[in-house]
Kinemage of the C-alpha trace (Angstrom):
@kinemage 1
@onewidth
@group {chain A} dominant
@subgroup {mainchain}
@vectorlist {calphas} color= white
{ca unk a 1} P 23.123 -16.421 -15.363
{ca unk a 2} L 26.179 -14.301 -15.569
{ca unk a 3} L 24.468 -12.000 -17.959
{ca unk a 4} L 21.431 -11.392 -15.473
{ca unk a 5} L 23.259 -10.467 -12.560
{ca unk a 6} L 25.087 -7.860 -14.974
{ca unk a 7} L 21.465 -6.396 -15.879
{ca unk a 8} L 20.359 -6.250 -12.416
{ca unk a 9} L 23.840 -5.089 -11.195
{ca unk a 10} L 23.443 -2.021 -13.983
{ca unk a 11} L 19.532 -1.081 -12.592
{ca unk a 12} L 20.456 -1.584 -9.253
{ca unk a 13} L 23.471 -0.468 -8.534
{ca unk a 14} L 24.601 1.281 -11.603
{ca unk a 15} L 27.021 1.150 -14.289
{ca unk a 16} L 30.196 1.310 -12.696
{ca unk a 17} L 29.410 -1.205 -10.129
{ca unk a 18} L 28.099 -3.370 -12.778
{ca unk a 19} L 30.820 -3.440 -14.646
{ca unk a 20} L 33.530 -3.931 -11.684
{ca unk a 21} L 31.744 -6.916 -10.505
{ca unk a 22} L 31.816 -8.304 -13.797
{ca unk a 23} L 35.397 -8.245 -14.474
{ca unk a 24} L 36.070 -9.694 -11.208
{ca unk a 25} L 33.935 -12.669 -11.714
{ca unk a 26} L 35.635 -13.706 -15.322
{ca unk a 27} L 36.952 -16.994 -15.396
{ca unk a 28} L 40.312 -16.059 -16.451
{ca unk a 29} L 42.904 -13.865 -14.474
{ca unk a 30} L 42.576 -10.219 -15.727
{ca unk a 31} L 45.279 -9.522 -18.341
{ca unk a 32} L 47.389 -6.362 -16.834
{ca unk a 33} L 47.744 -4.100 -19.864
{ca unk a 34} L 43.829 -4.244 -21.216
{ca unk a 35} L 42.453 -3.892 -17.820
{ca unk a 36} L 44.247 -0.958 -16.692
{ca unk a 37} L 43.915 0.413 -19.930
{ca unk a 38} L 40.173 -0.173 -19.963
{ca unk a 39} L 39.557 1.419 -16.228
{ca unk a 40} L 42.151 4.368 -16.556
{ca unk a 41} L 41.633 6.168 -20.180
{ca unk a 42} L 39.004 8.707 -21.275
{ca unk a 43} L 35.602 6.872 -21.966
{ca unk a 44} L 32.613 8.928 -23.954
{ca unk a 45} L 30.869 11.821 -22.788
{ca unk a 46} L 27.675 9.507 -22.440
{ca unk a 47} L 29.351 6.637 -20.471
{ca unk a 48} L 31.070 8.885 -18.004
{ca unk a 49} L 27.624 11.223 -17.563
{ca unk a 50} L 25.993 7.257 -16.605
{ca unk a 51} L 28.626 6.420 -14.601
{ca unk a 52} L 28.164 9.528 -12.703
{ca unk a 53} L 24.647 10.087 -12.584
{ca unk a 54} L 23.402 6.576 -12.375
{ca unk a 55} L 21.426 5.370 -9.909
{ca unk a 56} L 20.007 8.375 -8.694
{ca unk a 57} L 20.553 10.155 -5.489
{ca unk a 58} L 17.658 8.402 -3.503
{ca unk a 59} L 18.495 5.365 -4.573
{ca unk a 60} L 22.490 5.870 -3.696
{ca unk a 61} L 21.361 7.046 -0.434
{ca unk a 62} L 19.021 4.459 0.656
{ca unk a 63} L 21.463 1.842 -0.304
{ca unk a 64} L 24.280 3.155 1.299
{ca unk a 65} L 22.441 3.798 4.536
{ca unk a 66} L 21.500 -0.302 4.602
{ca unk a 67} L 24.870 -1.397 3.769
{ca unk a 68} L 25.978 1.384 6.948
{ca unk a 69} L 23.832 -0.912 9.176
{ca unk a 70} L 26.661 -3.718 9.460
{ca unk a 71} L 29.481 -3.819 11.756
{ca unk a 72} L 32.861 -1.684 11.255
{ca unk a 73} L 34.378 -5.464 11.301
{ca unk a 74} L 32.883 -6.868 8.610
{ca unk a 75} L 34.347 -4.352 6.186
{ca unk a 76} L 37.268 -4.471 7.808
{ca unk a 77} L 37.977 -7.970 7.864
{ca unk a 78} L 36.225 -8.864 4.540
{ca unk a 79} L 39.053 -6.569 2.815
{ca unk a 80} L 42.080 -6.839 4.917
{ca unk a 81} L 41.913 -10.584 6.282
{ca unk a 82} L 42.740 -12.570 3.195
{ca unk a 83} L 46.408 -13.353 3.311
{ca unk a 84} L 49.194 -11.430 5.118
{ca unk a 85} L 51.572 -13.247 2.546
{ca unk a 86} L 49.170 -11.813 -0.028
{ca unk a 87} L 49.595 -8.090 0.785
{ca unk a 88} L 53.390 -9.061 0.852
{ca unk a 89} L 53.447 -9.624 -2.821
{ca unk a 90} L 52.501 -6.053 -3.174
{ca unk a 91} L 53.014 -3.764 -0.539
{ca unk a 92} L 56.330 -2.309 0.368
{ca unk a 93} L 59.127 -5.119 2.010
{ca unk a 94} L 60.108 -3.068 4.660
{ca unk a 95} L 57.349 -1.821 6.622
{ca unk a 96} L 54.231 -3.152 4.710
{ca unk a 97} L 52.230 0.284 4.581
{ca unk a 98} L 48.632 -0.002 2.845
{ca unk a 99} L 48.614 3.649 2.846
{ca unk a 100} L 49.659 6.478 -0.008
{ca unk a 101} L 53.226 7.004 -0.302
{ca unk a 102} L 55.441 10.189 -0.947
{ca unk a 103} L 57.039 9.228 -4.672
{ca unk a 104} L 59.818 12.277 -5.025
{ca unk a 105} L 60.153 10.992 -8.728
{ca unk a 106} L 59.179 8.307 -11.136
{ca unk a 107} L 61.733 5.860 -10.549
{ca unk a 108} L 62.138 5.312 -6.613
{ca unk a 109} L 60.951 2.318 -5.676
{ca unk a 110} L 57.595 2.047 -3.397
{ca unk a 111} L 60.168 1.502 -0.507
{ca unk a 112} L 61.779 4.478 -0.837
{ca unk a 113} L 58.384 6.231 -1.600
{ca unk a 114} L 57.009 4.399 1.792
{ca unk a 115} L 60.166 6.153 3.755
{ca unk a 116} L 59.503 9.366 2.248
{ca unk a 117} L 55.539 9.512 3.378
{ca unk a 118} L 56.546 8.226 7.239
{ca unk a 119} L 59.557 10.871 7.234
{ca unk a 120} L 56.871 13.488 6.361
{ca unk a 121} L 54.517 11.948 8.722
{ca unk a 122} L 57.306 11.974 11.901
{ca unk a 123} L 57.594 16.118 11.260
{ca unk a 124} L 54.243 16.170 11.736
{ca unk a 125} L 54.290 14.668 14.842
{ca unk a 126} L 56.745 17.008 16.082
{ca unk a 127} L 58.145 14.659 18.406
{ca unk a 128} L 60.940 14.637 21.237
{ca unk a 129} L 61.420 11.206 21.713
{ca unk a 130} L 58.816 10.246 24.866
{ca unk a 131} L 55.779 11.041 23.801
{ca unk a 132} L 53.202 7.971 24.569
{ca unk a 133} L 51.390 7.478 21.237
{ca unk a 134} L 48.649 5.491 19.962
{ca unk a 135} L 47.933 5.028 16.463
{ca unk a 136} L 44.079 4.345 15.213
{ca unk a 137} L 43.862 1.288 12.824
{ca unk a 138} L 47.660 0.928 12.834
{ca unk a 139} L 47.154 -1.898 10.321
{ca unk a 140} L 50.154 -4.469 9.890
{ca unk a 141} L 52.132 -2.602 12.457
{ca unk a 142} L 54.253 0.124 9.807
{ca unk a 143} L 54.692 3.382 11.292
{ca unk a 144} L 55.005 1.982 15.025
{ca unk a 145} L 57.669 0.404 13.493
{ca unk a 146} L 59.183 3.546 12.104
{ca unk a 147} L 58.941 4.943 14.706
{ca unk a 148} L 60.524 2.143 16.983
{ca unk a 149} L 63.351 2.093 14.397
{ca unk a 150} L 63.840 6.267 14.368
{ca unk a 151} L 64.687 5.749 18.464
{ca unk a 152} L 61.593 6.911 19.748
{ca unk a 153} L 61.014 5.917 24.159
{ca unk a 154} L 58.118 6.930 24.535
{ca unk a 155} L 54.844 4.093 24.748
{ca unk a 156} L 53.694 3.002 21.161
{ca unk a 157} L 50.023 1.484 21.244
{ca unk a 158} L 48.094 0.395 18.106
{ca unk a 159} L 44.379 -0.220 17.065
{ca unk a 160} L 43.242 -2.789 14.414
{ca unk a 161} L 39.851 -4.608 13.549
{ca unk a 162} L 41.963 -7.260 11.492
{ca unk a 163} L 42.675 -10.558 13.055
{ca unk a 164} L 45.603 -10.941 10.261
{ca unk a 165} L 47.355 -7.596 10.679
{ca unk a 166} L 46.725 -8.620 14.309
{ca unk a 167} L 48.744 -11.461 13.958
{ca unk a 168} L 51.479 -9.909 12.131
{ca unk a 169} L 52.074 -7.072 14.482
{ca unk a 170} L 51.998 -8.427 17.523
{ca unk a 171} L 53.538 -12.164 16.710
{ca unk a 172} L 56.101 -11.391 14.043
{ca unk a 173} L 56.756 -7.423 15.282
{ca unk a 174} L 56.151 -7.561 18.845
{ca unk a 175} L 53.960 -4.589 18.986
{ca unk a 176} L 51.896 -3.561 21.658
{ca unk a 177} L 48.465 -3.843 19.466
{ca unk a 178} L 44.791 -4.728 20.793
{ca unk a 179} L 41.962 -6.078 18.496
{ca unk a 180} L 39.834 -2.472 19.176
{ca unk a 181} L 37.318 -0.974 16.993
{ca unk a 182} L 38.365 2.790 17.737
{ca unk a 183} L 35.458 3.884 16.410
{ca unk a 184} L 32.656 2.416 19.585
{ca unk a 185} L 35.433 1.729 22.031
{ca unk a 186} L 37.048 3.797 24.485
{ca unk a 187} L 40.678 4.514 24.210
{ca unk a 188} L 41.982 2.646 27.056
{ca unk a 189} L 45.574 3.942 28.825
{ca unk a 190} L 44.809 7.815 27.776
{ca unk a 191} L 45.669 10.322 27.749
{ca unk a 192} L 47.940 10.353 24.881
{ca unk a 193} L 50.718 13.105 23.717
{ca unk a 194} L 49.573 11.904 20.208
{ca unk a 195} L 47.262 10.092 18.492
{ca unk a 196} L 47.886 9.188 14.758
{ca unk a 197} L 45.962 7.523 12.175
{ca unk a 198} L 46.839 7.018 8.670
{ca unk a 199} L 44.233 5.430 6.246
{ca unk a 200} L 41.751 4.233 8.788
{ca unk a 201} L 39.536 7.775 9.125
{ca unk a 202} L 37.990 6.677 6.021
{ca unk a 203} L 36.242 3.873 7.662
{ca unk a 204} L 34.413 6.380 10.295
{ca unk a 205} L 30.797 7.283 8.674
{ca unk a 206} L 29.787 11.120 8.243
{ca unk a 207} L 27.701 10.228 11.196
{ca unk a 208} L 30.259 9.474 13.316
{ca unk a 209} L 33.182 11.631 12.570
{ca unk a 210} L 32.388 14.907 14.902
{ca unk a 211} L 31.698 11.897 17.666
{ca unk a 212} L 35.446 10.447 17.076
{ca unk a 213} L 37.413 13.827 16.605
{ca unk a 214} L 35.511 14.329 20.423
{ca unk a 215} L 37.153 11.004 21.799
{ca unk a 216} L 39.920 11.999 20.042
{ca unk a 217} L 40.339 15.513 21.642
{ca unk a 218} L 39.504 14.388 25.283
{ca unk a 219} L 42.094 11.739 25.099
{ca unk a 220} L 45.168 13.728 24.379
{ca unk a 221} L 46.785 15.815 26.730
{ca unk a 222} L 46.498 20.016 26.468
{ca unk a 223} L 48.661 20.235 23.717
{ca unk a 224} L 48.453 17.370 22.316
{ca unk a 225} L 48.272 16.776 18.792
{ca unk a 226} L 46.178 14.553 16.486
{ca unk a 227} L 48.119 13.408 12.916
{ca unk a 228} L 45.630 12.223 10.391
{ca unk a 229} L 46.343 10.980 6.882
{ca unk a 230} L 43.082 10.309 5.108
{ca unk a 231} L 40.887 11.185 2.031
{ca unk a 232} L 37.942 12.331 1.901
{ca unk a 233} L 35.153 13.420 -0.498
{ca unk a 234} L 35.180 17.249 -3.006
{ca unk a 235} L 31.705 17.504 -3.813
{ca unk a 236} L 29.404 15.639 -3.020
{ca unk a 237} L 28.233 13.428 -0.316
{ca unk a 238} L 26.903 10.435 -1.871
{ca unk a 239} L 28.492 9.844 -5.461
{ca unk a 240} L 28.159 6.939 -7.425
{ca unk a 241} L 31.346 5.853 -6.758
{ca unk a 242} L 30.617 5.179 -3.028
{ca unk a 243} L 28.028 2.383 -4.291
{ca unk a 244} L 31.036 0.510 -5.890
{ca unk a 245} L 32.989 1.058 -2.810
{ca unk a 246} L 30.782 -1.136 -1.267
{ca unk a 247} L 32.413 -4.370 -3.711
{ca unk a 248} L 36.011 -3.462 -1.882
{ca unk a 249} L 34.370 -2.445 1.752
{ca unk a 250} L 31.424 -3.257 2.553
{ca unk a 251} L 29.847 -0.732 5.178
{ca unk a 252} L 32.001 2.002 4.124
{ca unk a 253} L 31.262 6.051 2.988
{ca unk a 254} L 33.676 8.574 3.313
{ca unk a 255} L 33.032 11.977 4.418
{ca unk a 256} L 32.939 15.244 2.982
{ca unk a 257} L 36.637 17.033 3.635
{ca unk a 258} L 34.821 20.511 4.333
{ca unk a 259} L 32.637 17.993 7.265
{ca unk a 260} L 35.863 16.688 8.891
{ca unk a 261} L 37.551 20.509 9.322
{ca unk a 262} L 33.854 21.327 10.792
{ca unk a 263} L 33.259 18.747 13.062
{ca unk a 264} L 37.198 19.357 14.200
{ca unk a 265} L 36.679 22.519 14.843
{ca unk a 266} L 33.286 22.437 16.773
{ca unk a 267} L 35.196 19.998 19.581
{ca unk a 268} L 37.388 22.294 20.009
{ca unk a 269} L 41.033 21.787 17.619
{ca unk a 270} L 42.917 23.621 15.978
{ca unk a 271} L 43.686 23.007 12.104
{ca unk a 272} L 47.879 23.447 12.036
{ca unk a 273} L 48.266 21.935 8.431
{ca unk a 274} L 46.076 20.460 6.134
{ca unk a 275} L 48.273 19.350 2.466
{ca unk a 276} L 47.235 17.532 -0.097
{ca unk a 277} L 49.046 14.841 -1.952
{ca unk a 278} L 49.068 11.875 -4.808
{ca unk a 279} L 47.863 8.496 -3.910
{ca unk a 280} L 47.930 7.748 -7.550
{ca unk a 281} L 51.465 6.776 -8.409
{ca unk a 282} L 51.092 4.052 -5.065
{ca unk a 283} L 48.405 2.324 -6.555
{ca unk a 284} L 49.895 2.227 -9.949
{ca unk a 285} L 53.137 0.703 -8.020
{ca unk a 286} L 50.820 -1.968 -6.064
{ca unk a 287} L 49.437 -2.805 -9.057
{ca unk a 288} L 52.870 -3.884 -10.828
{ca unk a 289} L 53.866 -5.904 -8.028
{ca unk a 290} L 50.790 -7.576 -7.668
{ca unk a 291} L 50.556 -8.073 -11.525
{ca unk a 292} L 54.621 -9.334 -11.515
{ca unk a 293} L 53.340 -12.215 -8.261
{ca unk a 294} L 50.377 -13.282 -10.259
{ca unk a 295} L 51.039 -16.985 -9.862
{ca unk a 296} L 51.575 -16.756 -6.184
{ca unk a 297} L 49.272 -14.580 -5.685
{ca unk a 298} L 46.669 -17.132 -7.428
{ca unk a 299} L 48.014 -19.678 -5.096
{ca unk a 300} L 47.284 -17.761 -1.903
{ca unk a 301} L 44.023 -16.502 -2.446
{ca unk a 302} L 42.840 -17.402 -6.031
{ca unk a 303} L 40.946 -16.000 -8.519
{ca unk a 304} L 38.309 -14.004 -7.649
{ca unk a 305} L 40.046 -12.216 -4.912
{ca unk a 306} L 43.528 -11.936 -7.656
{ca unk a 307} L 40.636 -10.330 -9.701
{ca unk a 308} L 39.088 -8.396 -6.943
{ca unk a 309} L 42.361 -6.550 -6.231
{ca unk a 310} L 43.170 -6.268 -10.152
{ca unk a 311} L 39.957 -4.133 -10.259
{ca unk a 312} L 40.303 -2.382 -6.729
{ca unk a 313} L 43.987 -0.943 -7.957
{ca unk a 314} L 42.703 0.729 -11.223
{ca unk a 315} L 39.144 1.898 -9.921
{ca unk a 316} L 40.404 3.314 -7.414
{ca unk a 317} L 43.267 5.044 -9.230
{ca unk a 318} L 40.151 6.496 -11.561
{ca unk a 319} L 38.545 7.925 -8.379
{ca unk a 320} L 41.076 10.156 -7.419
{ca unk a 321} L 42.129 11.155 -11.114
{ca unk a 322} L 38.722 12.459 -11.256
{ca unk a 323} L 38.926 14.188 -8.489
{ca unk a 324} L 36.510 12.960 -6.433
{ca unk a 325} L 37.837 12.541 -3.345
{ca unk a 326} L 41.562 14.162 -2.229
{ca unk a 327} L 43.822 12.579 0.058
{ca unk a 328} L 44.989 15.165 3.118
{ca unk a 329} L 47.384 14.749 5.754
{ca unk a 330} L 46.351 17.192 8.944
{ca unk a 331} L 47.461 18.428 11.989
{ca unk a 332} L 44.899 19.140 14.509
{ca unk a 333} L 46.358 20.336 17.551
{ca unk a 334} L 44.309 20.598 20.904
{ca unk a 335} L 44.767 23.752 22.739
{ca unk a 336} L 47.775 24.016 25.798
């Protein structure tokens, strides 16, 4: 049966996929060492030209576009609303940021890492004190929290599509967050000095980007400024890579980076600062922690989704060490 699904998981969806969904469906926990090993060195010429190239465009595409037809929730919530004591095993104690740190050398600690990428975030923002902000898929609460914690006055508001991080912000954080899919709702309480968002742009389709940075622009005040941290897609619009997204979130397909400066500029922003940094070393730390809580983390959620994350860390760390996608922090500034 098992061995089926793998040969229709190959035509169908291609190698890569096939191969995840495998591994995460073994009846044994993944042992660390071989499977980030397997995902993370050099394979053949011929394997990685598959991988690539395999299923073909049309096939990608028409795929993609059916999985596109389900709600932004269901991704959302079929990735993120597993465990909130889960996610604690791995992310960082402090702040819990799902989101690529700034690692200043290869023995901080993803704490200090975390601190370094909201620090470089918070210049970004360029920020007095009072600005009202609202951040777009705040997740479990982390940067409002920095930001409460750096002194800031001004109105903090946050935007989530998971009932979990939901819970944790609001009930254990006391943050002023609302259950709002950012994407199809309006922004209530604008306009807004800032509006921030850091890894929640890649759940907006290519479709609907130009559409949000609009909402985005008419909701900040003349010279306002929108923070994103996000990655996007180099080359090409519809790799094969995007089809095994669709294990880890369903409905999802980032956007071409050269689209997102586009569609930016066509509302009407300014670009201020667009860098480019390494989510790599993050996922590598993730995947230590998660691999050093395996017994808990068995108990919590058990093994499929152990194994589902076990694969997510290492594929993912593949993706951008093939430089597929990069991930950017910007500053888009709307006009005084």
């Amino acid at each position: 049966m098992k061995s089926s699904l793998f040969v229709s998981d190959i035509v169908e969806r291609g190698l890569l996929y096939a191969i995840a969904n495998d591994r995460i469906h073994t009846a044994q926990p993944l042992d660390a060492a071989e499977n980030w090993h397997f995902w993370t060195e050099p394979k053949s010429p011929v394997l990685e030209w598959l991988a690539r190239s395999y299923p073909p465009q049309s096939v990608r595409i028409a795929y993609l576009d059916a999985m596109l037809g389900h709600e932004h929730a269901e991704g959302i919530e079929a990735h993120y609303d597993v465990s909130n004591d889960f996610y604690a095993l791995f992310l960082d104690t402090k702040y819990r940021f799902y989101t690529c740190a700034e690692f200043e050398n290869d023995t901080e600690t993803i704490e200090a890492a975390q601190t370094h990428k909201a620090e470089y975030l918070l210049s970004l923002l360029n920020l007095t004190g009072d600005e009202k902000i609202l951040d777009l898929g705040c997740g479990w609460g982390a940067m409002l929290k920095f930001l409460q914690d750096r002194g800031h006055r001004g109105k903090l508001s946050g935007f989530t599509l998971s009932k979990e991080q939901l819970t944790y912000a609001t009930q254990e954080l006391g943050l002023n967050v609302s259950l709002t899919d950012f994407i199809t709702e309006d922004f209530d309480s604008a306009p807004y000095d800032r509006i921030l968002s850091i890894g929640s742009i890649e759940h907006v389709r290519p479709k609907e980007i130009e559409q949000l940075y609009q909402k985005i622009y008419d909701a900040l005040v003349p010279g306002g400024l929108a923070v994103h941290q996000f990655f996007s897609l180099i080359r090409e619009p519809y790799p094969t890579s995007m089809v095994t997204l669709q294990i880890f979130f369903p409905g999802s397909l980032l956007t071409m980076h050269s689209n997102h400066i586009e569609a930016a500029e066509r509302v009407g922003f300014k670009i201020t600062h667009d860098s480019i940094h390494n989510y790599r070393p993050t996922l590598r730390a993730w995947y230590d922690r998660l691999v050093a809580n395996k017994e808990r983390a068995l108990e919590l959620v058990g093994l499929e989704i152990y194994n589902r994350y076990m694969t997510f860390f290492p594929v993912s760390w593949l993706f951008f060490q093939q430089q597929e996608a990069d991930i950017h922090r910007i500053v888009m500034a709307k006009p005084a």
